[in-house]
FIKE-273556 format. One line per 3 residues: number of its first residue (from 1); their letters; for each residue x negated, y negated, z of C-alpha. Coordinates in pm, 1 decimal. Layout:
! FIKE-273556
NUM = A = X,Y,Z | ...
! end
This chain:
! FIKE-273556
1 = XXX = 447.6,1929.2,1303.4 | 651.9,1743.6,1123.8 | 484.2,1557.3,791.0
4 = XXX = 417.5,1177.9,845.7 | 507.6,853.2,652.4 | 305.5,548.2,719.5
7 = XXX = 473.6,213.2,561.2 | 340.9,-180.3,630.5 | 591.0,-401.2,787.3
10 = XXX = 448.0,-666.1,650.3 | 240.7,-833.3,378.5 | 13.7,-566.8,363.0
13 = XXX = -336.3,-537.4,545.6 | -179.1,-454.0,856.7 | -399.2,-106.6,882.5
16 = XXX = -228.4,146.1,694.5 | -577.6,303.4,581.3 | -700.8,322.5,940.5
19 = XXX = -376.1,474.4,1113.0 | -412.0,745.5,814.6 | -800.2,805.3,914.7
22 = XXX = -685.2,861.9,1276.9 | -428.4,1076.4,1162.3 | -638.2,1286.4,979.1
25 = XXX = -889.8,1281.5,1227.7 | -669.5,1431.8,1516.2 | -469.2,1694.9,1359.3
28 = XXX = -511.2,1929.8,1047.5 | -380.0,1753.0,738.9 | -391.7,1924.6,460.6
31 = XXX = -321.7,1638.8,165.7 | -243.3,1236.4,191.6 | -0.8,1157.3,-69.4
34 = XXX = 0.8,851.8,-237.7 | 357.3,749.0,-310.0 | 348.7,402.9,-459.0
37 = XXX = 95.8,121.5,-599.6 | -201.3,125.0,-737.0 | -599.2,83.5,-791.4
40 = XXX = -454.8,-307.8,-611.7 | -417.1,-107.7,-248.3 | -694.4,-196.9,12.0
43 = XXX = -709.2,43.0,290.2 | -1051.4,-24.4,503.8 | -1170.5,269.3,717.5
46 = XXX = -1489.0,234.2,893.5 | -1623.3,546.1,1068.4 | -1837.2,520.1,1446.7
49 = XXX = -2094.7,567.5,1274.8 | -2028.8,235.1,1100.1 | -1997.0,434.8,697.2
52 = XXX = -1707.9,192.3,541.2 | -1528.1,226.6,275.6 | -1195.4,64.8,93.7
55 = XXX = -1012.4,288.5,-30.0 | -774.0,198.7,-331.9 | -673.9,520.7,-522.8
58 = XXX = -800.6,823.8,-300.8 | -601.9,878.9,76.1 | -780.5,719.3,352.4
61 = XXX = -787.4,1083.2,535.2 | -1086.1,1162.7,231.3 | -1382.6,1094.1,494.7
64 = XXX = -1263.3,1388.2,676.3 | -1360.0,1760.6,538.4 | -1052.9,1957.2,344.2
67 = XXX = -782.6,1678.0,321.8 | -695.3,1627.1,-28.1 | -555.5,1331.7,-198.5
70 = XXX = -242.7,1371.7,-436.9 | -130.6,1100.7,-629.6 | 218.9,1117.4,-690.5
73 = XXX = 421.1,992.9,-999.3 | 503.5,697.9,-855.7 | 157.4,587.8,-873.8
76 = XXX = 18.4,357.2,-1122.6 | -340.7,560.1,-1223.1 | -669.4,349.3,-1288.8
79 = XXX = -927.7,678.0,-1429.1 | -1179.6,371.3,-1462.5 | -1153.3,241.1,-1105.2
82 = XXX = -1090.4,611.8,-948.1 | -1468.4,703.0,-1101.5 | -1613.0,346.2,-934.1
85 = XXX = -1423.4,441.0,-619.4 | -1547.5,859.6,-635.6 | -1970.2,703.4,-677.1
88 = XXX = -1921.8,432.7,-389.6 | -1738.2,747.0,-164.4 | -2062.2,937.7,-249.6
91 = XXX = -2298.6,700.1,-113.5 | -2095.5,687.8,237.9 | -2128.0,1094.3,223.4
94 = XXX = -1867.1,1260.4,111.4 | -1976.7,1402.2,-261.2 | -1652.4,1628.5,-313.1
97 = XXX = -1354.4,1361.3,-300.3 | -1274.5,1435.7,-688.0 | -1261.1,1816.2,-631.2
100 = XXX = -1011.8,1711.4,-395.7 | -765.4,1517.2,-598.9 | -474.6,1606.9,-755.9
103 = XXX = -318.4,1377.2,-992.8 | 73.0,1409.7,-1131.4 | 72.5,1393.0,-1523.7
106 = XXX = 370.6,1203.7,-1511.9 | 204.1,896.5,-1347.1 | 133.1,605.2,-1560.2
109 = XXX = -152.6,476.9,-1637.7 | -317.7,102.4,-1609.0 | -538.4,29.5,-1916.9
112 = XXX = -827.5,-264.9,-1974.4 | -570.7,-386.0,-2147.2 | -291.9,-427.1,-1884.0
115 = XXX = -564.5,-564.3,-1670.3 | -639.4,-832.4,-1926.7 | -256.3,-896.8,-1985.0
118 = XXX = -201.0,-927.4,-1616.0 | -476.5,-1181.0,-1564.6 | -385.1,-1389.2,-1860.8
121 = XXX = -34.9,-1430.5,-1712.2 | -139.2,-1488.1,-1403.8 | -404.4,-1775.3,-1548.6
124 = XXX = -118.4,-1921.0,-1750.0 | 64.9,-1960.8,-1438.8 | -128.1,-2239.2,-1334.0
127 = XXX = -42.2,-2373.1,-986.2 | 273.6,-2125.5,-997.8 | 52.6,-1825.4,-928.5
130 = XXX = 218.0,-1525.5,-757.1 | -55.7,-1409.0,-584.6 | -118.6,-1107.9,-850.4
133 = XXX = -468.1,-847.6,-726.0 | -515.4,-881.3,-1144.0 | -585.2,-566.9,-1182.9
136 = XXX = -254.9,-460.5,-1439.8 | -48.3,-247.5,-1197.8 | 270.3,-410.8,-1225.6
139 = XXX = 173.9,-497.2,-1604.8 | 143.6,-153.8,-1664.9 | 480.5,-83.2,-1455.2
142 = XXX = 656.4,-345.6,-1688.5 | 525.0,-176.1,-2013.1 | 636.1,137.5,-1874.8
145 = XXX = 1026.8,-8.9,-1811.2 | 1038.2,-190.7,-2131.1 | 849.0,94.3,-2350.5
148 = XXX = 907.5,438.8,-2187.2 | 849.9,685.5,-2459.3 | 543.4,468.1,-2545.5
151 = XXX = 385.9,446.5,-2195.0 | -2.2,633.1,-2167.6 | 78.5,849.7,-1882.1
154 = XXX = -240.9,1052.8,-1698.2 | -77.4,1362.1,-1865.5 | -203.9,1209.9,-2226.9
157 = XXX = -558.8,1231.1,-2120.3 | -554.3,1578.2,-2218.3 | -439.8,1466.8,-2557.1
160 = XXX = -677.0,1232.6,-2717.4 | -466.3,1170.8,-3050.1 | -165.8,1120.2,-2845.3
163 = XXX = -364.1,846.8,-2631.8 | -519.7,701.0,-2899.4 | -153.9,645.1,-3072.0
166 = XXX = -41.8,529.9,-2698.0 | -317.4,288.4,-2668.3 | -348.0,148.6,-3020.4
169 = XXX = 65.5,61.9,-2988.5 | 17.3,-110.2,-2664.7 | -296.3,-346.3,-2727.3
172 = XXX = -94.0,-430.9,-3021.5 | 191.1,-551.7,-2863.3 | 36.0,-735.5,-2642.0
175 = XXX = -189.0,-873.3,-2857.4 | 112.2,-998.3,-3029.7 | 279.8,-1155.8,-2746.7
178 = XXX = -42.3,-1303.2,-2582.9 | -300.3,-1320.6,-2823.8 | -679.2,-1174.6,-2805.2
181 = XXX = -747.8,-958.4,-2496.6 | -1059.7,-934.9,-2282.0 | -1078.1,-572.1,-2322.5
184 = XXX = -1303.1,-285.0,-2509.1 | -1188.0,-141.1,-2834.9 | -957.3,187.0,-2770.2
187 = XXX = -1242.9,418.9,-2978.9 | -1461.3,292.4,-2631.7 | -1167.8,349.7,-2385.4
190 = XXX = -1103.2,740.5,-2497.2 | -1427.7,918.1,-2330.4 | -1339.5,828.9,-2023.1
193 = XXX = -973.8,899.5,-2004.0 | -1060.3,1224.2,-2162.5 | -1424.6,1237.6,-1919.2
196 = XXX = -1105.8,1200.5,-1606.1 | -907.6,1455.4,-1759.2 | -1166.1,1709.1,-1768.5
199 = XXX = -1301.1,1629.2,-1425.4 | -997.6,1587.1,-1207.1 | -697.4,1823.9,-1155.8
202 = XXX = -390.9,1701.7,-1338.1 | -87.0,1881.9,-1223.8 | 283.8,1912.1,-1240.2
205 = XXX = 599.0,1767.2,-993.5 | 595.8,2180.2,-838.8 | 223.2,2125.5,-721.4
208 = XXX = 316.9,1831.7,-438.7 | 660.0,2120.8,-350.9 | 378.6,2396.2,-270.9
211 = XXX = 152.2,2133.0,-94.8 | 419.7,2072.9,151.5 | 489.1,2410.1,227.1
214 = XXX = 95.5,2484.6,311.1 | 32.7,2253.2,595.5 | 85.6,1886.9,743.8
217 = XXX = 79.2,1571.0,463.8 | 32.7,1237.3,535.2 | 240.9,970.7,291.1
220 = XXX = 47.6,713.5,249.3 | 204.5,382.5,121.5 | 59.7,53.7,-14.7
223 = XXX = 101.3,-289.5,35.9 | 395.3,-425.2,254.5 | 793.8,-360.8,263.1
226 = XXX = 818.2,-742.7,316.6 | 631.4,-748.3,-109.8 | 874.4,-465.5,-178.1
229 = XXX = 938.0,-508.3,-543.9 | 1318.8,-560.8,-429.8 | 1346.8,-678.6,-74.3
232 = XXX = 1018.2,-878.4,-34.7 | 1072.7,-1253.1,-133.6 | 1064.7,-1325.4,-478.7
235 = XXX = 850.6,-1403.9,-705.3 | 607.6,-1327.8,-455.3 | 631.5,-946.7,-492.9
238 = XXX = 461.1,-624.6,-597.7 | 599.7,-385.4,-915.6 | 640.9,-117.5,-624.4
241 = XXX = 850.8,19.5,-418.0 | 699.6,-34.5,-65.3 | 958.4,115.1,164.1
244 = XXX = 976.7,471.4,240.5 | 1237.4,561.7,-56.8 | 959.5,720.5,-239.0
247 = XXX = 822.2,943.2,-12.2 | 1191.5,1035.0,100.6 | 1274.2,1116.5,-239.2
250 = XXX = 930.0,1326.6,-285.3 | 1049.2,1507.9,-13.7 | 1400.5,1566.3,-129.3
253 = XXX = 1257.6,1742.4,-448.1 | 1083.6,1942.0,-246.3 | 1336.2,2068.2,-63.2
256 = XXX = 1277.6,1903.3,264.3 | 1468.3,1592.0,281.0 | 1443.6,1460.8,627.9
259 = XXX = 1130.7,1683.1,709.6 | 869.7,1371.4,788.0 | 820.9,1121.9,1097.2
262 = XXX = 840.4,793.1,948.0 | 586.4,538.6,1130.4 | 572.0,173.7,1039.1
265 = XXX = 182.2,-76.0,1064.3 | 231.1,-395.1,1207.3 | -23.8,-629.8,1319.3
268 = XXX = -27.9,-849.4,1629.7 | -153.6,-1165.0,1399.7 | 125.4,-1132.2,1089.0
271 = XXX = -100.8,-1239.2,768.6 | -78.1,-1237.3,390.9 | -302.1,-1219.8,101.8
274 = XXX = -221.3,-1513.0,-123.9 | 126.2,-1704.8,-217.1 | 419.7,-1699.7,-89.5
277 = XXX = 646.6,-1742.7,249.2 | 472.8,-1701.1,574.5 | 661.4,-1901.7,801.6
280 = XXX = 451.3,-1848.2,1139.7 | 125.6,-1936.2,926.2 | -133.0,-2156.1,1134.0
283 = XXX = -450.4,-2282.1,1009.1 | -592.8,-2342.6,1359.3 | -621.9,-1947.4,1449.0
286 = XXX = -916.1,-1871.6,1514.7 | -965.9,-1560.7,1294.9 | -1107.2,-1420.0,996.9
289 = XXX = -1110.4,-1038.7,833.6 | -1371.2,-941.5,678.3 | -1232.2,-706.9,491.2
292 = XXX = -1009.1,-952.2,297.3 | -1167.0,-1274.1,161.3 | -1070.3,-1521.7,-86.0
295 = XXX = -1055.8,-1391.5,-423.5 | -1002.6,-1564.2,-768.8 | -610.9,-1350.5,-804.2
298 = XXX = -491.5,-1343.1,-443.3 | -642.0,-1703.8,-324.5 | -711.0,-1732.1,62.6
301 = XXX = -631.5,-1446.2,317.4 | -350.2,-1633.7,542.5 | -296.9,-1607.5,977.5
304 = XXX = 22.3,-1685.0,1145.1 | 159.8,-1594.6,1496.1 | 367.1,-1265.8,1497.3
307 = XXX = 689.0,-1327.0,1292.4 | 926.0,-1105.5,1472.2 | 1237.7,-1166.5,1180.6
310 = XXX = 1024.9,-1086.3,911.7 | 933.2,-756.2,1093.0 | 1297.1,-656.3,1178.6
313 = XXX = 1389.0,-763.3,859.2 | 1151.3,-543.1,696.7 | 1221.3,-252.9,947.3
316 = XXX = 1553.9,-307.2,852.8 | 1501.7,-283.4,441.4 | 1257.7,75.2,512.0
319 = XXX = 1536.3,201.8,700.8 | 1383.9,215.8,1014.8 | 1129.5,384.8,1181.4
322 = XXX = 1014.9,664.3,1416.2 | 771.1,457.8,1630.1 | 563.2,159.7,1552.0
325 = XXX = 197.0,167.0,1513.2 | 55.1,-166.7,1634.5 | -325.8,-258.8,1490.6
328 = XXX = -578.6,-547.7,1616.7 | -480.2,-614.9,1928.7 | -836.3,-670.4,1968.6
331 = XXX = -699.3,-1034.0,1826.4 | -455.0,-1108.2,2087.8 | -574.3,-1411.4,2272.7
334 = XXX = -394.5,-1684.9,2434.4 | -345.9,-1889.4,2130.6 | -167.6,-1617.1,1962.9
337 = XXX = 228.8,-1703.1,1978.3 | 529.6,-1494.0,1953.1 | 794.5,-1622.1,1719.5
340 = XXX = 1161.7,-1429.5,1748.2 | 1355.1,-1686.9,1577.4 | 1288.5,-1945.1,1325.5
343 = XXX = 1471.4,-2350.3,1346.5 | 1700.3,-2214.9,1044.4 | 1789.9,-1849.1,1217.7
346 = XXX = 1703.6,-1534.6,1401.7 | 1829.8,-1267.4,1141.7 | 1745.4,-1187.2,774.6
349 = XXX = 1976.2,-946.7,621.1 | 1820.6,-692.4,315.6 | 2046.5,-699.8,66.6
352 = XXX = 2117.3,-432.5,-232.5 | 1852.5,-355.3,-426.3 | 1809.8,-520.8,-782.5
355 = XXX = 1954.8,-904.6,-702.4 | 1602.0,-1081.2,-784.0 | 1850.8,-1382.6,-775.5
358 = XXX = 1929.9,-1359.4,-392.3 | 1608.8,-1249.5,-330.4 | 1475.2,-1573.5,-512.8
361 = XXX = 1726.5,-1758.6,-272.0 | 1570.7,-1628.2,59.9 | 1217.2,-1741.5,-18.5
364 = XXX = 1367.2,-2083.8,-70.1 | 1501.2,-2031.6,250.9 | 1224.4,-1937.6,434.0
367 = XXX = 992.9,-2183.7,276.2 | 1221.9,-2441.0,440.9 | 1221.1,-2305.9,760.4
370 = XXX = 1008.5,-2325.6,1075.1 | 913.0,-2108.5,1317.4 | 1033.6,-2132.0,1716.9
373 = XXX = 776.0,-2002.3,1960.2 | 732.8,-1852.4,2270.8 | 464.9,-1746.5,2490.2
376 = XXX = 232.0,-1466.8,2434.8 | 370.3,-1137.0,2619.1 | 123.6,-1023.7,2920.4
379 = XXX = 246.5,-706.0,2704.6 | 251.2,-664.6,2326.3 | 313.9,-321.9,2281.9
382 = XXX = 610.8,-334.8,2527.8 | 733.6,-676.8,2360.4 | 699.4,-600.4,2028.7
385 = XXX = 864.9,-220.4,2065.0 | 1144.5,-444.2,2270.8 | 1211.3,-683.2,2006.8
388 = XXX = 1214.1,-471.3,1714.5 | 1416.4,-245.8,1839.7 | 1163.1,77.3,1812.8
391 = XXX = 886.8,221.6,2044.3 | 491.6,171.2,1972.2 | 392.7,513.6,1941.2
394 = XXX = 5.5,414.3,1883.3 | -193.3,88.1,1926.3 | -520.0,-26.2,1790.4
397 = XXX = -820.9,-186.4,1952.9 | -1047.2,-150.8,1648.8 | -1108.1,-15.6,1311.3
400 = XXX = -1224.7,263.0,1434.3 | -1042.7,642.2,1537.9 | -1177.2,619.6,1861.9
403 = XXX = -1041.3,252.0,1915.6 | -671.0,408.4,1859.3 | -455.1,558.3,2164.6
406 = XXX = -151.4,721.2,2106.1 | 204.2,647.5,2336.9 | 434.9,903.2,2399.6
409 = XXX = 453.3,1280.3,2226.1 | 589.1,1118.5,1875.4 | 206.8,1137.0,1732.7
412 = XXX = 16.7,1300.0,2037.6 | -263.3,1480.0,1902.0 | -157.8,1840.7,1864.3
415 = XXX = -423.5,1946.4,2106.2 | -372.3,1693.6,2367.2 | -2.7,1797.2,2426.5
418 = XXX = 58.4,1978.7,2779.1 | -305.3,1880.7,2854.5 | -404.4,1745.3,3217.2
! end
């Protein structure tokens, strides 16, 4: 089988972790790659036997025996967060998840003190906020543009005077620009980078190449193409490329360009996690997640009815897809709308990469605009594959494995094809 690419068409929180579970769960997998974001991601998976977890930094496949996480260079690395995240997978069961990681040394790394510099931006901000998780990925992406040969990398955990040089520079500069951080002294910050190094397997670009070649991997991304860090409506954005251009290029390296199916999350209720455009949004939906609640950095977890042009918009910016994977349709209810047009248009067009300007223009755009209705389909799957243009390969009841079916032979569990 081909490897497999799972991308949000959305805002994010449209079930990326849980479509990665099932995956994992129905085939052999041998590694889910992380190929973008952060210690920010959210991915809930809850097991039948109700065991939970949100995972952030390790592949949402780690509940099931053998399936190792790699985190790719395009990740931004929290050591601090992955430990919290390795104890809370231990009380759910599964003891081994940091023998099972792999971690590229030419990742970045987010520091205390691109968490602090993140949140005092954000705080200065006022009523302007972005809608930031505060938690220093994109601050540490931004150090990383502006300061590349100065950057702590994972690879300088194994180098404690070259980290301590890294991390001294950086607290200094921002220091400098934003006066006193909330953050521990570097002398504190050094047993634990160099505690991570020791523990976890840091390895080179050839490791992911060999990875590939062994059995099935699951791409995992974060967060939403429509907060792609240049096609999601700015300001309102992530540092991070959310389309599938990273795991294409991964598998370019490789030597397998091409070699993946590329399968894209949507949810029948479109939401987002704090500011910005959501045209459809309605306050009067009856719905809540419990998974995502209000939070000092993101602000409220918003519902609107399904936004059709954002989605083909966004399908359009990753590319396109394979098949759709369509999650809580456990939601869809008679006072859930379907919106194919807004009062202003019916098409958004991505434009080229790197114009924050016109992307700045669209959210004015679509903060002017209002949505145009239509009735609920007696049919999502078939509307939504209809109007966007692509087939729903698998749909979602609940957060569950067992609550996922798959349509068609696109992601048909290996053992189910030919059967009956």
């Amino acid at each position: 089988m081909k490897h497999v690419a799972v991308v949000d068409l959305g805002y994010g929180d449209a079930g990326k972790g849980t479509v990665v579970d099932w995956l994992c769960a129905t085939r052999p997998v041998h590694t889910v790659v992380r190929f973008n974001g952060g210690a920010q991601a959210a991915h809930n998976v809850v097991l039948r036997d109700g065991r939970h977890h949100t995972f952030a930094q390790f592949g949402a496949g780690t509940f099931h025996s053998g399936v190792g996480t790699h985190l790719s260079r395009h990740v931004v690395v929290d050591p601090l967060a992955l430990a919290a995240e390795a104890d809370h997978l231990a009380t759910v069961g599964v003891h081994d998840a940091l023998d099972r990681l792999t971690v590229d040394g030419e990742a970045l790394l987010a520091t205390p003190y691109h968490r602090a510099a993140n949140r005092a931006r954000e705080i200065a901000r006022g009523a302007d906020r972005h809608g930031s998780c505060g938690l220093g990925v994109g601050e540490a992406v931004a150090y990383g543009l502006a300061h590349p040969d100065d950057a702590p990398r994972v690879a300088d955990c194994h180098d404690p005077a070259l980290l301590r040089r890294r991390l001294t520079v950086l607290r200094d500069r921002l220091t400098a620009e934003l006066g006193p951080l909330d953050a521990p002294p570097v002398e504190d910050c050094l047993p634990a980078y160099t505690g991570f190094a020791g523990r976890v397997a840091i390895v080179d670009r050839s490791w992911l190449a060999g990875a590939l070649r062994s059995g099935t991997c699951v791409f995992e991304g974060a967060q939403g193409v429509l907060l792609d860090e240049w096609h999601g409506f700015h300001p309102y954005t992530t540092w991070s490329t959310t389309t599938f251009a990273n795991a294409d290029s991964l598998l370019a390296e490789a030597g397998l360009p091409g070699d993946v199916t590329r399968v894209g999350v949507l949810r029948v209720v479109t939401t987002r996690h704090g500011a910005g455009p959501l045209v459809t949004e309605d306050p009067a939906l009856p719905f809540t997640d419990r998974h995502n609640a209000t939070n000092p950095w993101q602000g409220r977890f918003r519902f609107g009815h399904f936004d059709a042009v954002a989605h083909r918009y966004a399908l359009a910016a990753a590319g396109g897809v394979d098949g759709l994977a369509l999650t809580h349709l456990d939601l869809a209810d008679p006072d859930l709308r379907f919106c194919r047009r807004y009062d202003t248009t019916d098409h958004l067009t991505p434009g080229p990469p790197g114009d924050l300007g016109r992307q700045a223009a669209l959210t004015a755009r679509l903060l002017r605009s209002r949505p145009v209705y239509d009735d609920p389909p007696t049919d999502w799957a078939e509307a939504v594959g209809a109007e966007l243009g692509a087939p729903v390969v698998l749909t979602s009841h609940g957060p569950t494995a067992d609550d996922k079916t798959a349509h068609g032979p696109l992601l048909t569990p290996p053992a189910l094809i030919g059967a009956g």
